[in-house]
C-alpha positions in Angstrom: -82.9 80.0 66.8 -82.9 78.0 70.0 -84.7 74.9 68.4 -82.4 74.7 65.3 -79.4 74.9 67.9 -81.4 72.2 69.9 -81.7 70.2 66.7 -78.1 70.1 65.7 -77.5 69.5 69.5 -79.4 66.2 69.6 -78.0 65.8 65.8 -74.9 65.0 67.1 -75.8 63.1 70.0 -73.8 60.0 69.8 -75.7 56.6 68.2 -74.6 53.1 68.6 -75.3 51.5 65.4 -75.6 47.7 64.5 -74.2 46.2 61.7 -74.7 43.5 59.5 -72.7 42.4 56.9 -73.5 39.3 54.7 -71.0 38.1 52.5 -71.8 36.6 49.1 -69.8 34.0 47.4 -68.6 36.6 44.8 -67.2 39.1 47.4 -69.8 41.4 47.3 -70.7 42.6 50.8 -74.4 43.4 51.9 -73.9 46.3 54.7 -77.3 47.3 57.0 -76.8 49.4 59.5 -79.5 49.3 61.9 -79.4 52.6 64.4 -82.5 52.8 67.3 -83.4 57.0 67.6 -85.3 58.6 70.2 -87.6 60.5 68.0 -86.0 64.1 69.0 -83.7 64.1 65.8 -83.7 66.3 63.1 -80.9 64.3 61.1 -78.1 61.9 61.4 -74.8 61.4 60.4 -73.5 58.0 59.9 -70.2 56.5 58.8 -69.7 54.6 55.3 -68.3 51.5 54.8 -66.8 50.8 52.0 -68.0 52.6 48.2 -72.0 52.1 48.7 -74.1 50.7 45.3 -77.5 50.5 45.4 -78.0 52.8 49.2 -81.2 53.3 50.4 -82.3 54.5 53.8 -85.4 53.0 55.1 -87.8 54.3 58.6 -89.9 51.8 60.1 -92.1 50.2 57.6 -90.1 50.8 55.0 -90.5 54.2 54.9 -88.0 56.0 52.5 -86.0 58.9 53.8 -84.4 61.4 52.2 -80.3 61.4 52.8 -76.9 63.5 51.2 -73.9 61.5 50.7 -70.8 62.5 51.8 -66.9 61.1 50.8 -66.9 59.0 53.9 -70.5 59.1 55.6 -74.2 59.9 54.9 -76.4 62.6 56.2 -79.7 61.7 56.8 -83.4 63.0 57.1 -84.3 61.6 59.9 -88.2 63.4 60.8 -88.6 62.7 64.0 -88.6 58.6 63.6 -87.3 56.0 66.4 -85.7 53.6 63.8 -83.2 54.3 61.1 -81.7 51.6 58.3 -79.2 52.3 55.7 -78.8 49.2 53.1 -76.4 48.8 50.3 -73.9 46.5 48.6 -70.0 46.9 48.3 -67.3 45.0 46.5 -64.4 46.5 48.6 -65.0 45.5 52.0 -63.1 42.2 50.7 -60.0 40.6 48.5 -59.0 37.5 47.0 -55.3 36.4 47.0 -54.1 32.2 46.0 -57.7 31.3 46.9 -57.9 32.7 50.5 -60.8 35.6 50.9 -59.7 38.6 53.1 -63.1 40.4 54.7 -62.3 44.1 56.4 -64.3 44.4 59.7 -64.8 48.3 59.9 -65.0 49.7 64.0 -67.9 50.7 64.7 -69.1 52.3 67.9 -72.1 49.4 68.1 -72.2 45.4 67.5 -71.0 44.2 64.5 -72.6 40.9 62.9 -71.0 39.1 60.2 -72.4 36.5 58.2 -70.7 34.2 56.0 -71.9 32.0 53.3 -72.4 28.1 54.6 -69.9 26.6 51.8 -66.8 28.5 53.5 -64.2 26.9 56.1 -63.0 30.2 58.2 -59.5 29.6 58.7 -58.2 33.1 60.5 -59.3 35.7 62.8 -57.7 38.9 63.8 -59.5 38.8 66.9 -61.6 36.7 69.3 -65.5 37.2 68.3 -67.8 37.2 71.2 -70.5 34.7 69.5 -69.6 32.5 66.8 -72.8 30.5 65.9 -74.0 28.5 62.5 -77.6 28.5 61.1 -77.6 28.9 56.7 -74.0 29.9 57.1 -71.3 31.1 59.5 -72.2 34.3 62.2 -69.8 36.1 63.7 -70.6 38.8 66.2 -68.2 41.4 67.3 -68.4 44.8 69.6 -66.8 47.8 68.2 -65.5 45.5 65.2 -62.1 46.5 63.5 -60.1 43.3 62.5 -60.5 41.2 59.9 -61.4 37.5 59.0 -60.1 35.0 56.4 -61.9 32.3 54.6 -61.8 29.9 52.1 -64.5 28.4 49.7 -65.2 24.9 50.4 -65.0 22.6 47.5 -68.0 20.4 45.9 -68.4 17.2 47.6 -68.0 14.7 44.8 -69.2 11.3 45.4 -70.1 10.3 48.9 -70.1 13.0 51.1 -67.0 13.4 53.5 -66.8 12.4 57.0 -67.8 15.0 59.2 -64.5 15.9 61.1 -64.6 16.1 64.8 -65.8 19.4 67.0 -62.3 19.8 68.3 -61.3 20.2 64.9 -63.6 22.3 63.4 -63.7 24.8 66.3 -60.9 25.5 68.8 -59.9 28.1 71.4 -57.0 29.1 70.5 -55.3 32.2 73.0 -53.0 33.9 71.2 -52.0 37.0 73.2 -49.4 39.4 71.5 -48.3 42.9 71.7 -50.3 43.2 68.4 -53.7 41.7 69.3 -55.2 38.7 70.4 -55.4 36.2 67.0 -58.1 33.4 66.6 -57.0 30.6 63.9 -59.2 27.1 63.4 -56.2 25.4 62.3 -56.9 22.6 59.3 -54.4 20.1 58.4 -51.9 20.9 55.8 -53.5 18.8 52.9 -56.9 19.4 54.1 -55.7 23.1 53.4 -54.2 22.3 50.0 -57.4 20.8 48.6 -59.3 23.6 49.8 -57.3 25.9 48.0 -56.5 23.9 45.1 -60.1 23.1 44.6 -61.0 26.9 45.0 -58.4 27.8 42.2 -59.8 25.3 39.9 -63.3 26.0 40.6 -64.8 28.4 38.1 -68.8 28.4 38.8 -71.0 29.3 36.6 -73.9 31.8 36.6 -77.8 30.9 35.9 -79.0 33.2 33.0 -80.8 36.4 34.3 -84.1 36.5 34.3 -87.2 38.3 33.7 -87.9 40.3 36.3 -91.8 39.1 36.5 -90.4 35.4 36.6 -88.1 36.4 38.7 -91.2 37.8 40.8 -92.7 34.6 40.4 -90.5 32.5 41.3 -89.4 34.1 44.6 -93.5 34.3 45.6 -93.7 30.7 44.8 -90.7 29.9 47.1 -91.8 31.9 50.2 -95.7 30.2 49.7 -94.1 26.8 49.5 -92.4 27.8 53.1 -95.8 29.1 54.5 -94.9 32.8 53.6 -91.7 33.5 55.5 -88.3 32.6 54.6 -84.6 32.9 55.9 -83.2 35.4 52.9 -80.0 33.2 53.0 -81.8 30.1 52.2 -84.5 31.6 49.5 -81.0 32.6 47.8 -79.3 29.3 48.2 -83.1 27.7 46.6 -83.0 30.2 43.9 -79.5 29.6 42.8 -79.0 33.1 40.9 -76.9 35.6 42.0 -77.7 37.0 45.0 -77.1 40.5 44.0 -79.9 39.8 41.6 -82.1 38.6 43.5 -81.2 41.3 46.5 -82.3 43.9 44.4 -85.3 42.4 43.3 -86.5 41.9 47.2 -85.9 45.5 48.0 -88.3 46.2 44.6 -90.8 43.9 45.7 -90.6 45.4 49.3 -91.6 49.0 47.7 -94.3 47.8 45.7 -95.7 46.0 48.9 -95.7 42.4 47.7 -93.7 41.3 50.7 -91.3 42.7 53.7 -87.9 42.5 55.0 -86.9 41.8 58.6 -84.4 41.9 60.3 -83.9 39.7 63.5 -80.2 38.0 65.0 -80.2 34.8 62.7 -80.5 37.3 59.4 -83.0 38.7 57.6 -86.6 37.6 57.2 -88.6 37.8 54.1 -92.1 37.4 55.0 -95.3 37.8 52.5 -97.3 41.0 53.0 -100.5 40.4 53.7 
């Protein structure tokens, strides 16, 4: 009796989660949430954000663990390990109105890491992020999260490329101090804004076919030996040119069958051949 009460005791213990959430060009939203144990749980019980597809949840190694789903969190198995990951996509972390993109932030007791595609311009912030740094895309870091962040899809360079614009341009601190908030906004100019958005409206992209899942194999082996075995997963997506949702799923297959692992570190996640 006193170890199961012990159990739930440490159970509840408060955890201090990080998440990542990498945005794809189509909205979807991959959400890891990374949360370091002692080892002296029985089970956790973590927070959803947004309606989950696709959820696993993952011990070191890649071990799967066995989990119950709540309406607005996820108990989970836990077995005495000192890492815990719970991975999954979502469509309704974001939203889409005359061209601008609207991504939710969700609080969260721990660091929150958002990465952006690199073909988007962010042009509003609800807050002031504590890191804002560029490598394959846009990362924004925040602690505790809760806001929200706006962005636009830049439009194809046609021609010769366009002149870099200055650093005071592309990045300003901008104190905006209000009994609502504090506001961030890298201002553009008001046509550089309306090509944006009137390129975005016109753009429709299209999709590569699907493809077989053992080309699919192949090709994404052939990519990461071409790199010497390890490869940013935003840039093996950007060299694949399918969608990423696609090619997500496919990474998490080959993970289980052992033909290659996942990892995560501060510029995104790694995907390194097993060997």
């Amino acid at each position: 009796m006193k170890a199961a009460l012990l159990a739930a005791l440490l159970a509840l213990a408060p955890v201090h989660p990080v998440v990542w959430l990498t945005v794809f060009p189509d909205g979807w939203v991959q959400v890891e949430i990374s949360v370091p144990l002692s080892g002296d749980e029985a089970f956790v019980i973590l927070p959803l954000i947004g309606e989950p597809e696709g959820l696993v949840a993952t011990g070191p190694g890649g071990l799967p663990l066995n989990y119950t789903l709540g309406e607005s969190d996820i108990v989970v198995e836990t077995f005495g390990v000192e890492e815990l990951s719970v991975t999954y996509q979502t469509p309704s972390l974001t939203a889409k109105s005359d061209g601008i993109w609207n991504l939710s932030v969700p609080e969260a007791s721990g660091e929150v890491r958002v990465f952006l595609p690199e073909d988007v311009i962010v042009v509003g912030l609800s807050r002031v992020p504590d890191s804002i740094s560029a490598s394959d895309g846009v990362c924004l870091v925040f602690s505790g999260g809760g806001g929200w962040v706006a962005y636009v899809t830049r439009p194809p360079t046609v021609g010769a490329p366009a002149e870099e614009p200055p650093p005071e341009t592309r990045q300003r601190d901008v104190e905006s101090r209000g009994a609502g908030g504090n506001t961030l906004s890298y201002m553009l100019s008001g046509l550089a804004v309306a090509a944006v958005l009137l390129g975005s409206l016109a753009l429709k992209r299209g999709r590569a076919p699907p493809k077989p899942e053992d080309d699919l194999d192949f090709m994404i082996l052939e990519e990461l030996r071409s790199s010497g075995g390890v490869m940013l997963q935003a840039e093996l997506f950007r060299r694949l040119g399918l969608p990423r949702t696609t090619v997500w799923r496919r990474l998490r297959r080959m993970e289980e069958r052992g033909l290659l692992k996942l990892v995560r570190t501060r510029d995104g996640t790694l995907v390194t051949l097993a060997g």
